[in-house]
DSSP file (Angstrom, degrees, kcal/mol; ACC not computed):
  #  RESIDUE AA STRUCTURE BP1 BP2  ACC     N-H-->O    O-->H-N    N-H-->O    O-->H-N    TCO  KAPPA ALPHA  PHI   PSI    X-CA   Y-CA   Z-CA
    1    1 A X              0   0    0      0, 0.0     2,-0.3     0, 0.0    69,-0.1   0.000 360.0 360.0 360.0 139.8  107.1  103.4  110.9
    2    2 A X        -     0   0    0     67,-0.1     2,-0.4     1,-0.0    67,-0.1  -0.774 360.0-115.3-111.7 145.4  103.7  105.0  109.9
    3    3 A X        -     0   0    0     65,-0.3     2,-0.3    -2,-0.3    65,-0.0  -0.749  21.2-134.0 -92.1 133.6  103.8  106.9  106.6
    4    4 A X        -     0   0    0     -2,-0.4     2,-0.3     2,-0.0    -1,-0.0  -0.684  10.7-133.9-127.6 131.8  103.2  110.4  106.9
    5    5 A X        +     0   0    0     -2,-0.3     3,-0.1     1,-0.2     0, 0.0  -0.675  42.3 152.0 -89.5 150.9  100.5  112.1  104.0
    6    6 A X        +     0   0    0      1,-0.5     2,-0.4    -2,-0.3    -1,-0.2   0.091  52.9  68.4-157.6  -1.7  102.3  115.1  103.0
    7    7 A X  S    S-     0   0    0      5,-0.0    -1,-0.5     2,-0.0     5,-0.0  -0.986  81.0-115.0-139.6 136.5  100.5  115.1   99.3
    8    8 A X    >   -     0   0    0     -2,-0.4     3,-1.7    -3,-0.1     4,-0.4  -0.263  35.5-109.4 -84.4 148.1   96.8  115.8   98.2
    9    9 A X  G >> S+     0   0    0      1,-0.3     4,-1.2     2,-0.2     3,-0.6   0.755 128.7  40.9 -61.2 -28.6   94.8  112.7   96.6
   10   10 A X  G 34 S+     0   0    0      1,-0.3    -1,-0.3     2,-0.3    -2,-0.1   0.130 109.4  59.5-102.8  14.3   95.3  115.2   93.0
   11   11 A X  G <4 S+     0   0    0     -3,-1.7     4,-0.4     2,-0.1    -1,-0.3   0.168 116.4  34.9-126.8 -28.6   99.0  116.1   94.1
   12   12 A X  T <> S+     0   0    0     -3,-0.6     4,-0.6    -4,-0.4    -2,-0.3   0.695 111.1  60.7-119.7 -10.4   99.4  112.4   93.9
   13   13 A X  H  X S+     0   0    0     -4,-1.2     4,-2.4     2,-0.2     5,-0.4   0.875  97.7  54.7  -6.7 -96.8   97.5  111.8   91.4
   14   14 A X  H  > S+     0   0    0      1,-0.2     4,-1.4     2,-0.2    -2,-0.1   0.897 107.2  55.1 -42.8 -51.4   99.3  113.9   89.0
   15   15 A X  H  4 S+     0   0    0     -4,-0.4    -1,-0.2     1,-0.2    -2,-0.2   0.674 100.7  61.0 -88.6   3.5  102.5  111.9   89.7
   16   16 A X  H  X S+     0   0    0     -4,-0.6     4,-1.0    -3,-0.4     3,-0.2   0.753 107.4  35.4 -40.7 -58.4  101.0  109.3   89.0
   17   17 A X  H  X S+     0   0    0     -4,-2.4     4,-2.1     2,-0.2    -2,-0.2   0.645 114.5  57.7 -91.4 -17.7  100.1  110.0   85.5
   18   18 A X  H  < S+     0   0    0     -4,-1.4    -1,-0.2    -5,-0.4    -3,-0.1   0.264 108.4  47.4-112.0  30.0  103.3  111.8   84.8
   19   19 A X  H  4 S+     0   0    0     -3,-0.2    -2,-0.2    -5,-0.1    -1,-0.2   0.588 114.2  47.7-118.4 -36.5  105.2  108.9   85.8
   20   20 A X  H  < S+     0   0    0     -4,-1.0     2,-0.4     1,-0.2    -2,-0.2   0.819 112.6  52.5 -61.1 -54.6  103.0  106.7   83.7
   21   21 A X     <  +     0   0    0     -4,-2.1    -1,-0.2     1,-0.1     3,-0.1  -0.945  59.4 157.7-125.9 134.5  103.2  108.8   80.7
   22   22 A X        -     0   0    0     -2,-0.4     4,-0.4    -3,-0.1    -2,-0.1   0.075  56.3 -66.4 -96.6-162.8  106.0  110.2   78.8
   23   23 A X  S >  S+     0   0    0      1,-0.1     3,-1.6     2,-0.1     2,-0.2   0.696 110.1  82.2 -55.3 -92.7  106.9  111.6   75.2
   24   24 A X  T >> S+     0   0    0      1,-0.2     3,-2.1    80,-0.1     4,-1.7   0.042  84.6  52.4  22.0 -77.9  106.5  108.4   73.7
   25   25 A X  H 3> S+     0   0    0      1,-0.3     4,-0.6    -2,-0.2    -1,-0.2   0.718 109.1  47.8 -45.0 -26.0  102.8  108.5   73.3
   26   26 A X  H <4 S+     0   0    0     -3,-1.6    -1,-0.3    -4,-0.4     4,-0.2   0.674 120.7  31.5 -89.9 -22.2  102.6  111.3   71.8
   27   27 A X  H <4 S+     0   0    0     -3,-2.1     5,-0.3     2,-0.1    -2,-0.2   0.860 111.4  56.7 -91.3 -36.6  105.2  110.8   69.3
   28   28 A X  H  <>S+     0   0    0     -4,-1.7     5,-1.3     2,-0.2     4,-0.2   0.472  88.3  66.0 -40.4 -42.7  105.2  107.7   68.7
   29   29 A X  T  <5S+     0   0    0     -4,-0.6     6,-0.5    -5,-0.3     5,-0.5   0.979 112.5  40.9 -65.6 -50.7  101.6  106.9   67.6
   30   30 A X  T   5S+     0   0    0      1,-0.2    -1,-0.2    -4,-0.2    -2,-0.2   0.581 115.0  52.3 -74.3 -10.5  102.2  109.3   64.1
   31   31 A X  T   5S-     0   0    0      3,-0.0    -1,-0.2     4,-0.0    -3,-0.2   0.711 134.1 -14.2 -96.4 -35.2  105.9  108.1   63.5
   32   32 A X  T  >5S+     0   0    0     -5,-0.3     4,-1.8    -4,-0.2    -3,-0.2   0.940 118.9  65.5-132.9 -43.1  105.1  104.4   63.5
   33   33 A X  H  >XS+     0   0    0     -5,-1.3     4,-1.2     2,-0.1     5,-1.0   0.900 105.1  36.3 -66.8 -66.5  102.3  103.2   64.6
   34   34 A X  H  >5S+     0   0    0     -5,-0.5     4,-1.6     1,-0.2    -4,-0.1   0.925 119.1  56.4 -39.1 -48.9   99.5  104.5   62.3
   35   35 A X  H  45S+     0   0    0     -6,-0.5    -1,-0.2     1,-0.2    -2,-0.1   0.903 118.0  28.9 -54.5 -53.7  101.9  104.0   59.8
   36   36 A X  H  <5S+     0   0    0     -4,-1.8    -1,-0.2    -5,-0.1    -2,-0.2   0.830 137.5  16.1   5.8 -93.3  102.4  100.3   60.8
   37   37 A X  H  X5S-     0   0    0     -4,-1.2     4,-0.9     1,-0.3     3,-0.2   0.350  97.9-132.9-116.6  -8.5   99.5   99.1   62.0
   38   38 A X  H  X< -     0   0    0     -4,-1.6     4,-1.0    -5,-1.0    -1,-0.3  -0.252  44.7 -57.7  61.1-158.0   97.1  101.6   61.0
   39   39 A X  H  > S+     0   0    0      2,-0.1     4,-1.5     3,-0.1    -1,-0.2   0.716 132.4  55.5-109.9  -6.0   94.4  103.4   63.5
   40   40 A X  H  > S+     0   0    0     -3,-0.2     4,-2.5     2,-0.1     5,-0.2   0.993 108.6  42.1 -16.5 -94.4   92.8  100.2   64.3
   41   41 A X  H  X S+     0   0    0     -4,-0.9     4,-3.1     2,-0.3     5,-0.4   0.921 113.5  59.1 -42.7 -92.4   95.8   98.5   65.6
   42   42 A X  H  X S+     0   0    0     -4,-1.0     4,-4.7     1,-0.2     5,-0.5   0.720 108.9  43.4  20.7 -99.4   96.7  101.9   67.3
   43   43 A X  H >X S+     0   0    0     -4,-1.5     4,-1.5     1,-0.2     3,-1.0   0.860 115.3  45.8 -31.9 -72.6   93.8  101.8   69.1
   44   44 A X  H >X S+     0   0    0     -4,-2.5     4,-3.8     1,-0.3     3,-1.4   0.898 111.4  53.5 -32.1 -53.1   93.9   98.1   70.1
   45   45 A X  H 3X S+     0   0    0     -4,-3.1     4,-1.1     1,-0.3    -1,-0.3   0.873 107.3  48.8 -89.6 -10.3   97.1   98.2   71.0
   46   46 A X  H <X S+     0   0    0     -4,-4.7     4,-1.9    -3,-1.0    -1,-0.3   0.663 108.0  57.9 -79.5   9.0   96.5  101.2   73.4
   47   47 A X  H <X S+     0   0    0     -4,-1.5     4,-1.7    -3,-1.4    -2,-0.2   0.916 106.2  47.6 -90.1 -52.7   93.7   99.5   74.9
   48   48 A X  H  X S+     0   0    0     -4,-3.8     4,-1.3    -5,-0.2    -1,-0.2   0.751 107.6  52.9 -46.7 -33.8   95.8   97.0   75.6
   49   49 A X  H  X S+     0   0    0     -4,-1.1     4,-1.9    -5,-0.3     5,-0.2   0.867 110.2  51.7 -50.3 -64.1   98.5   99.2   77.1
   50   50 A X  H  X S+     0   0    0     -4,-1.9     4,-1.3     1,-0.2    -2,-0.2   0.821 108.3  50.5 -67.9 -26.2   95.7  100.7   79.3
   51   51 A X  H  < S+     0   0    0     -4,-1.7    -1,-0.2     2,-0.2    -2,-0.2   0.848 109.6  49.5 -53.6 -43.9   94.6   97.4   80.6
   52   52 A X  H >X S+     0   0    0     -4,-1.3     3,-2.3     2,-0.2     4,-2.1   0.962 112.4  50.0 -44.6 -71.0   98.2   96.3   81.5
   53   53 A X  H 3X S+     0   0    0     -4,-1.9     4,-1.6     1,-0.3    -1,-0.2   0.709 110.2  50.3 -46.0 -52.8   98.6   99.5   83.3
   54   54 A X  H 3< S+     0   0    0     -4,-1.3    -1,-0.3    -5,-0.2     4,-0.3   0.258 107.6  47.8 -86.0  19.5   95.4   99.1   85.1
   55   55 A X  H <>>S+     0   0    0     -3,-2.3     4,-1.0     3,-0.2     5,-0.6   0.702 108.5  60.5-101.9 -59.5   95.9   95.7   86.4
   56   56 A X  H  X5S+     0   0    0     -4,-2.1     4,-0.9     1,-0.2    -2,-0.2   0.819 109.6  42.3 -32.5 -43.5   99.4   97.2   87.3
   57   57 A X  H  X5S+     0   0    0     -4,-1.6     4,-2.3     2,-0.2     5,-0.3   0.985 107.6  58.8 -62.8 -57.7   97.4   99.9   89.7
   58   58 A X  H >45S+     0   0    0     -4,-0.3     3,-3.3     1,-0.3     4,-0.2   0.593 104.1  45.4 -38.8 -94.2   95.3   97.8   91.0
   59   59 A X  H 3X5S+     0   0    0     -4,-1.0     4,-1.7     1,-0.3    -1,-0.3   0.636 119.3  51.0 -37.0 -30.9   98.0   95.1   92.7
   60   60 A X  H 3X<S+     0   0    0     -4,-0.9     4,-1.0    -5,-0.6    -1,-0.3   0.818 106.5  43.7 -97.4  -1.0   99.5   98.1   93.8
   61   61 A X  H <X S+     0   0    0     -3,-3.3     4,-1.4    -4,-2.3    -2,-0.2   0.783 116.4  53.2 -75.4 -39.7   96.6   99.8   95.3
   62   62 A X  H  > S+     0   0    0     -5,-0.3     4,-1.9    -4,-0.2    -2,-0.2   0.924 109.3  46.7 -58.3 -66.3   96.0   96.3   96.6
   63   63 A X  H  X S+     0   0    0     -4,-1.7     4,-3.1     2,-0.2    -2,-0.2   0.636 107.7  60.2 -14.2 -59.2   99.8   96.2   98.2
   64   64 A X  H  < S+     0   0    0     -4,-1.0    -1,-0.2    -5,-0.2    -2,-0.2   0.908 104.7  45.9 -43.6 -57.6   99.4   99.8   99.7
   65   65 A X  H  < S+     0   0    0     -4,-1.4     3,-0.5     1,-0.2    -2,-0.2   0.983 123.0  38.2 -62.1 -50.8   96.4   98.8  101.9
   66   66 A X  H  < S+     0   0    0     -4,-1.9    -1,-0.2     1,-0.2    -2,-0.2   0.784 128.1  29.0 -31.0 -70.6   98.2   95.8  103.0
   67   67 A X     <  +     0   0    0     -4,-3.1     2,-2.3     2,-0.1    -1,-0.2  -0.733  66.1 164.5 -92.3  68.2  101.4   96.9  103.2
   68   68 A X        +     0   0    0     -3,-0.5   -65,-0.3    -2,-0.1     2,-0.2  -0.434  50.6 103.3 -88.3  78.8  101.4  101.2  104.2
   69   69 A X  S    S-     0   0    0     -2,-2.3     3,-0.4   -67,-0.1     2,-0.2  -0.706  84.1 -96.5-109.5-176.2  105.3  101.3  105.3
   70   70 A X  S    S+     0   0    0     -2,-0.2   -67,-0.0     1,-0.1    -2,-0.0  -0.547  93.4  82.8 -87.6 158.2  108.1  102.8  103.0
   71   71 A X    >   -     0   0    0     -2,-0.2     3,-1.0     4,-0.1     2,-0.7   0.088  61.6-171.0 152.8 -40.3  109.8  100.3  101.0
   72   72 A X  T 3>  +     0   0    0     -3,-0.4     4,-0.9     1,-0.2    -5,-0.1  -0.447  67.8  12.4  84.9-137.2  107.6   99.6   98.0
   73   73 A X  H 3> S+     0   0    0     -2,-0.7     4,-2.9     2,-0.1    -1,-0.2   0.883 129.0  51.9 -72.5 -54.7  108.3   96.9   95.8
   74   74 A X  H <> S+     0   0    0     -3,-1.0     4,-0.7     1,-0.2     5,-0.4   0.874 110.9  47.1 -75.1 -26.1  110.7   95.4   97.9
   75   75 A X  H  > S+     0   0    0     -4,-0.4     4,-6.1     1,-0.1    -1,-0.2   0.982 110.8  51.2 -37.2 -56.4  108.3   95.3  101.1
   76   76 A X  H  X S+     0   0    0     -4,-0.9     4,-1.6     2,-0.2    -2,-0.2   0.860 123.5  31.0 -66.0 -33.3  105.6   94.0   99.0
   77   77 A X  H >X S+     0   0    0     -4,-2.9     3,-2.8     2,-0.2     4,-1.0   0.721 118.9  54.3 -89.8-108.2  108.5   90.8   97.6
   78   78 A X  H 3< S+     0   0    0     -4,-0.7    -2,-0.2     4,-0.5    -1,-0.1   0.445 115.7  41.9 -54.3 -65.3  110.3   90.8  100.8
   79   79 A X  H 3< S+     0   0    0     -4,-6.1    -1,-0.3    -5,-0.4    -2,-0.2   0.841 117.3  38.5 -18.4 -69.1  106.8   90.2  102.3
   80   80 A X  H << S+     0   0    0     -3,-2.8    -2,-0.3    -4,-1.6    -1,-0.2   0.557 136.4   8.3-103.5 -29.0  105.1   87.6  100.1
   81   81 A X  S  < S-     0   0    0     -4,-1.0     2,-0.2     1,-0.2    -3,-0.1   0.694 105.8 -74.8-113.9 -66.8  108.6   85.5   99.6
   82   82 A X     >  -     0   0    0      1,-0.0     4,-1.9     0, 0.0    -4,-0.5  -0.912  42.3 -83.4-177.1-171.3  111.4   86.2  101.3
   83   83 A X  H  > S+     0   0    0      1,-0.3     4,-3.8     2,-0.3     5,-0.2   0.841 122.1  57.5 -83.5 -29.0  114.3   88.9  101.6
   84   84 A X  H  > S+     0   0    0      1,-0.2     4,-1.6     2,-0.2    -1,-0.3   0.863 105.1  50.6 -79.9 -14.2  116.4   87.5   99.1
   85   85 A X  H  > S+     0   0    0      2,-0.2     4,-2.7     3,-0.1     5,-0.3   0.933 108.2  59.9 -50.6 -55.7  113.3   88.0   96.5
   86   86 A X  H  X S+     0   0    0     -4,-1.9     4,-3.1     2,-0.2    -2,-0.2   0.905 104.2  44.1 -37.3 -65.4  113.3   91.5   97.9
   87   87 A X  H  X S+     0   0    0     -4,-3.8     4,-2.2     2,-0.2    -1,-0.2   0.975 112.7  52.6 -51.1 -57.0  116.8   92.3   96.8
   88   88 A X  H  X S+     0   0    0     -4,-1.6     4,-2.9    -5,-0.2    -2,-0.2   0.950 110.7  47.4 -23.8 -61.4  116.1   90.6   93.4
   89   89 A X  H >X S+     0   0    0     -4,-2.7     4,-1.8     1,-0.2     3,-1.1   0.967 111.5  53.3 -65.6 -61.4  113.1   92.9   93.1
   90   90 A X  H >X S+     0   0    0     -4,-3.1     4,-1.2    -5,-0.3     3,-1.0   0.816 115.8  40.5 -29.7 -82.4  115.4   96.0   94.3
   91   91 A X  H 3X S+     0   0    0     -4,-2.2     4,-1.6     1,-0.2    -1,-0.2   0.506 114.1  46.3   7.7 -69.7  117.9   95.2   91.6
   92   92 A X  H <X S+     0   0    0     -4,-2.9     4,-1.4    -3,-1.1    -1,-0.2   0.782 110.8  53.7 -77.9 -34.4  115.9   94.5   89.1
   93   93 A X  H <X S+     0   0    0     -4,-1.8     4,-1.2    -3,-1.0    -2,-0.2   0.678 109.8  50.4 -71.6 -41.2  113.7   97.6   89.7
   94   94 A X  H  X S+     0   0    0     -4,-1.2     4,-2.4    -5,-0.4    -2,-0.2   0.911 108.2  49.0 -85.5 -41.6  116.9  100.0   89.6
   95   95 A X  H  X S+     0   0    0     -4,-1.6     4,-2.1     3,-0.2    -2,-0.2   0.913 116.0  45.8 -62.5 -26.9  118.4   98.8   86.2
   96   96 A X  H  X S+     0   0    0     -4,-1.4     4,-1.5     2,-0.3    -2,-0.2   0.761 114.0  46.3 -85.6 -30.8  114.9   99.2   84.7
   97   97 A X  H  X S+     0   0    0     -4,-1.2     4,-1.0     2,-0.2    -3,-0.2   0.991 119.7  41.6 -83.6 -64.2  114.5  102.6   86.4
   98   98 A X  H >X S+     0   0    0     -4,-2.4     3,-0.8     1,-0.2     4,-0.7   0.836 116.3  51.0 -51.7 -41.7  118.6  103.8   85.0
   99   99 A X  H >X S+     0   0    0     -4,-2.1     4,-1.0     1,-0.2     3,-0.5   0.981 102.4  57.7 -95.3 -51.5  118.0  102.2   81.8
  100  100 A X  H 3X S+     0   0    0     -4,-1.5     4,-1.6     1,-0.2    -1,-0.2   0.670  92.5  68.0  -4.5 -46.3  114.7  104.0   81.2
  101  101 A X  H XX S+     0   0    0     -4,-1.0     4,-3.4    -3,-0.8     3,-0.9   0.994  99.8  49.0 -64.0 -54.9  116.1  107.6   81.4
  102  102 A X  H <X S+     0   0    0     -4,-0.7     4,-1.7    -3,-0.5    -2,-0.2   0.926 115.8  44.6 -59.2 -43.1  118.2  107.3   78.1
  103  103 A X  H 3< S+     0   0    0     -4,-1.0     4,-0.3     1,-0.2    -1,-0.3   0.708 117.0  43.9 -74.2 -22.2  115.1  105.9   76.2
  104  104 A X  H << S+     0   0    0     -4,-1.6     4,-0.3    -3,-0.9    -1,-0.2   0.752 113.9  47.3 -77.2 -31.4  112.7  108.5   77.7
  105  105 A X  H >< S+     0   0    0     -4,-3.4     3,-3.3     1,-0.2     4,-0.5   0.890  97.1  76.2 -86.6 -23.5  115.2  111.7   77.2
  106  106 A X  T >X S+     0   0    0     -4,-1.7     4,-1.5     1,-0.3     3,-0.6   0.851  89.0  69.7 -26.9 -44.4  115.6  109.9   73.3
  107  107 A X  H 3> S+     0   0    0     -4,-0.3     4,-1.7     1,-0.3    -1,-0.3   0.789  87.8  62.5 -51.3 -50.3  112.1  111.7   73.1
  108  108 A X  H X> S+     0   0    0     -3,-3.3     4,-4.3    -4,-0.3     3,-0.8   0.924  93.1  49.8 -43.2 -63.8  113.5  114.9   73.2
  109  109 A X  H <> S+     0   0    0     -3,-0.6     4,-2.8    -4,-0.5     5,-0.3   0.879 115.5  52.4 -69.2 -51.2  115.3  115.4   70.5
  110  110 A X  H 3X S+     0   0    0     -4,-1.5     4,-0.6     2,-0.2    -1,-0.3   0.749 107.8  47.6 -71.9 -18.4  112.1  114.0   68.6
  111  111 A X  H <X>S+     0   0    0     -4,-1.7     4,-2.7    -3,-0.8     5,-1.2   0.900 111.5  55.8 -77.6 -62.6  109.8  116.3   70.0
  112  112 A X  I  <>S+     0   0    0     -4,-4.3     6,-2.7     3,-0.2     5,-2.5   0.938 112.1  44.2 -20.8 -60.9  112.5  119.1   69.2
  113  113 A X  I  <5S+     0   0    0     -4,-2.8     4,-0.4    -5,-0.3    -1,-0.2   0.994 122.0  29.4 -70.2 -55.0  112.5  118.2   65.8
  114  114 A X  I  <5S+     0   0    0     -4,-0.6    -1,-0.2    -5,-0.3    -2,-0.2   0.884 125.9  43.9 -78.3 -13.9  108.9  117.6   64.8
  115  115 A X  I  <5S+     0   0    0     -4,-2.7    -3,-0.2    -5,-0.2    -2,-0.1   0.841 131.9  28.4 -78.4 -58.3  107.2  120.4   67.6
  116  116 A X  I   <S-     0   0    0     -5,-1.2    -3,-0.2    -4,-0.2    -2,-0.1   0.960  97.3-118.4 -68.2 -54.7  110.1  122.8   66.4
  117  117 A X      < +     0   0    0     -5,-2.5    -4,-0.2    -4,-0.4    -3,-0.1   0.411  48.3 176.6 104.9  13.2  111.2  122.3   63.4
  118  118 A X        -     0   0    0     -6,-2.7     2,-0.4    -7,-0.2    -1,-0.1  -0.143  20.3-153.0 -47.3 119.1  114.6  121.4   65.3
  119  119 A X        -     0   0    0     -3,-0.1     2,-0.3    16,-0.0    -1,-0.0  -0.958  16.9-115.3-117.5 162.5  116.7  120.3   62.0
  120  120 A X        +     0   0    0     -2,-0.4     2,-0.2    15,-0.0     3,-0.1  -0.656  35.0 177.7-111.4 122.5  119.6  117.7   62.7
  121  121 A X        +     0   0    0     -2,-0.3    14,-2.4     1,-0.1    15,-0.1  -0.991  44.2  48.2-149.0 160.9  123.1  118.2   62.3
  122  122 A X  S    S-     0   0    0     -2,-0.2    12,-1.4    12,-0.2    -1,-0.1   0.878  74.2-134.6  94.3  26.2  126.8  116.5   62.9
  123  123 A X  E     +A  133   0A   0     10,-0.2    10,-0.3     1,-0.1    -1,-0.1   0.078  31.5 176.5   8.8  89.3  126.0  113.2   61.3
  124  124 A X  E     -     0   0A   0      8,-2.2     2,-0.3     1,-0.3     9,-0.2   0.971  47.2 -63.6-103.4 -54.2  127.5  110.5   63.6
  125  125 A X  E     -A  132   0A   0      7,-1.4     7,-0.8     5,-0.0     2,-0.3  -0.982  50.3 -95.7-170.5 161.9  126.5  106.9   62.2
  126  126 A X  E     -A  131   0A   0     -2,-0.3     2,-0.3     5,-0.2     5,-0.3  -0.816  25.8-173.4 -81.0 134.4  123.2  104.6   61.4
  127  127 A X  E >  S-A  130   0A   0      3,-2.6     3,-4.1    -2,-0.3    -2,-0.0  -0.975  73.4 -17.3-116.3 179.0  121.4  102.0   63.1
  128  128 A X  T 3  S-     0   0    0     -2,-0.3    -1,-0.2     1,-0.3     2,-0.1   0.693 131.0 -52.4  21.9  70.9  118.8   99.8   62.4
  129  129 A X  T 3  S+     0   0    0     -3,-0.1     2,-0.5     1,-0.1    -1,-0.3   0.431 113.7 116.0  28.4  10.5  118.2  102.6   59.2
  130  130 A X  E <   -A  127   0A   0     -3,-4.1    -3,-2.6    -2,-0.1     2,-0.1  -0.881  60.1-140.1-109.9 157.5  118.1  105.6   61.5
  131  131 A X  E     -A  126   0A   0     -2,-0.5     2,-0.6    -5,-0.3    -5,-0.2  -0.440  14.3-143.8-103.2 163.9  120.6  108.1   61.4
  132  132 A X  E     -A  125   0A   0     -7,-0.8    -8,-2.2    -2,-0.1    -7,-1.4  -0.960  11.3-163.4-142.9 115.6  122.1  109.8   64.6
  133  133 A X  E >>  -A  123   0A   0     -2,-0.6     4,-2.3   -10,-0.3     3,-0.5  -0.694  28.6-128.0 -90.9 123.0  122.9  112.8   64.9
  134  134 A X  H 3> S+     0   0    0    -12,-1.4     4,-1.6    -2,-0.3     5,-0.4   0.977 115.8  55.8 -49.6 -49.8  125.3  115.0   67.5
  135  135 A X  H 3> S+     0   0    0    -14,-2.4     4,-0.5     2,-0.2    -1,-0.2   0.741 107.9  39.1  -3.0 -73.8  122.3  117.1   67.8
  136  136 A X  H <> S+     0   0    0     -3,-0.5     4,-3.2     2,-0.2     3,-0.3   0.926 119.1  53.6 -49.5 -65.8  120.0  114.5   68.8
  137  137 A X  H  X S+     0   0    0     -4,-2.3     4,-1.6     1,-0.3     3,-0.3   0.829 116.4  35.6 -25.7 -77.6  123.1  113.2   71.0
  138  138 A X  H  X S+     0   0    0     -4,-1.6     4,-1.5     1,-0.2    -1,-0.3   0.630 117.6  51.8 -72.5 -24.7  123.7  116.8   72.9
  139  139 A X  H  X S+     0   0    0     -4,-0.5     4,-0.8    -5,-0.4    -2,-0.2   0.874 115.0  46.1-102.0 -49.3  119.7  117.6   73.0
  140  140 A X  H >X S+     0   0    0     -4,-3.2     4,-1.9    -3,-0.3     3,-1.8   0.977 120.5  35.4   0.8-100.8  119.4  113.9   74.7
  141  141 A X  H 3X S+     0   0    0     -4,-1.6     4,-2.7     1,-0.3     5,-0.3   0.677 113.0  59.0 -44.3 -48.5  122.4  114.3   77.2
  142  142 A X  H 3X S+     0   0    0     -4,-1.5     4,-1.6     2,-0.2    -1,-0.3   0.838 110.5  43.9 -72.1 -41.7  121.5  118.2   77.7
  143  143 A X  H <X S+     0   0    0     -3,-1.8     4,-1.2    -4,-0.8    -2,-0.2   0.989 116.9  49.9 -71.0 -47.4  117.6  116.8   79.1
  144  144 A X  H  X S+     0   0    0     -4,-1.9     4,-1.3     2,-0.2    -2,-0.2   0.858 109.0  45.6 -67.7 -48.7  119.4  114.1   81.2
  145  145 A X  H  X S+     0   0    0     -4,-2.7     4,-2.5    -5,-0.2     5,-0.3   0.940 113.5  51.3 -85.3 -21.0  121.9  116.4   82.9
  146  146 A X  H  X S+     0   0    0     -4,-1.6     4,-1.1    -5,-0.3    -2,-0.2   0.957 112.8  48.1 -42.8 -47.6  118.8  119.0   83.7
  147  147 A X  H  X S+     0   0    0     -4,-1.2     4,-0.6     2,-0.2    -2,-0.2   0.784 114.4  42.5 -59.6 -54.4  117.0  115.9   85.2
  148  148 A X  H >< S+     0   0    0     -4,-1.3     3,-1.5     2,-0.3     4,-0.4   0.931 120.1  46.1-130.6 -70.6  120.2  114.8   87.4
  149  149 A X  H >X S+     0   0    0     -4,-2.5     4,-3.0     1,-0.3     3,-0.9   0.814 111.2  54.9 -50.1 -43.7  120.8  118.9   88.4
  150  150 A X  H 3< S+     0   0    0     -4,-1.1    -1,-0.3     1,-0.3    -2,-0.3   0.894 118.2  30.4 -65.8 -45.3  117.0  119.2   89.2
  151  151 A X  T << S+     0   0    0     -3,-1.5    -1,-0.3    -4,-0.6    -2,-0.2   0.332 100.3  74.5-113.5  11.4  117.0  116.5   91.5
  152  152 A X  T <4        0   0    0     -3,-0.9    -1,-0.2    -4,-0.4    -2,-0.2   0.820 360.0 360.0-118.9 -67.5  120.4  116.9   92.7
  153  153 A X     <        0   0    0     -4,-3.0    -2,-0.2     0, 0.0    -1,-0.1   0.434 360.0 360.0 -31.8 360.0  118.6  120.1   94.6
C-alpha cells in the first residue's frame, strides 16, 4: 500500500513541532529550572534535549525513506527484528502515548495560574511538597475531555 501525500511539507512540519513541544517548556524553565540549575544548566540541558530530539528525527527520517508504508514504529521493529518485537514496540508505544496525556494536560492548570492569575481552590492533599488542588484537578480533566471530544469528531 503506497502512502498517499495529503499534507504540505509546512502542514507537516507544524505537527511536527507541536507534537514535539508542549507546555512544559515554557513553564517549566522559570518554576524549576533556573531556579535549580541556574541559566547555564538551563541552557545545557536544553541543548541536550535538542540533540536527543534530533538524533530522534534523523532515524526516523532515515526509517521513512526505507520504510514509506503505514505502520510506523511497528513496521520499522517488525522489519529490522521480527513481529513479536513489533508488538512489543506497539505496546510499549501506546502506554507511553496514554500516560503522557495526564502529564501534558497537568500543564494547564499551571499555565492558568501563572498566565491568568488563575488562584487555586478546594485543597485536596500534598505530594512530594506540592499541594493539589480541585481546581488544578477539574482544569486538568476539563483539557483532557476537550482533547477526547475534539478527536472523537
Amino acid at each position: 500500500m503506497q502512502l498517499l501525500k495529503s499534507l504540505s511539507e509546512i502542514q507537516v512540519w507544524a505537527l511536527a513541532l507541536g507534537c514535539m513541544i508542549g507546555g512544559a517548556p515554557f513553564i517549566l524553565p522559570a518554576e524549576m529550572f533556573l531556579l535549580s540549575s541556574g541559566a547555564v544548566g538551563t541552557v545545557l540541558g536544553f541543548a541536550v534535549g535538542i540533540l536527543v530530539m534530533s538524533l530522534i528525527a534523523s532515524n526516523h527520517h532515515f526509517m521513512i525513506q526505507h520504510y514509506p508504508i503505514c505502520g510506523g514504529e511497528y513496521i520499522y521493529t517488525k522489519n529490522i527484528f521480527n513481529s513479536k518485537h513489533g508488538f512489543a514496540c506497539s505496546w510499549f508505544l501506546l502506554f507511553s502515548y496514554t500516560l503522557a496525556i495526564p502529564f501534558c494536560a497537568t500543564t494547564i492548570s499551571l499555565l492558568l495560574k501563572t498566565v491568568f492569575g488563575m488562584a487555586s481552590y478546594g485543597y485536596l492533599y500534598s505530594i512530594a511538597g506540592s499541594s493539589i488542588y480541585l481546581s488544578d484537578l477539574l482544569s486538568t480533566y476539563g483539557i483532557i475531555g476537550l482533547g477526547a471530544f475534539a478527536c472523537s469528531r
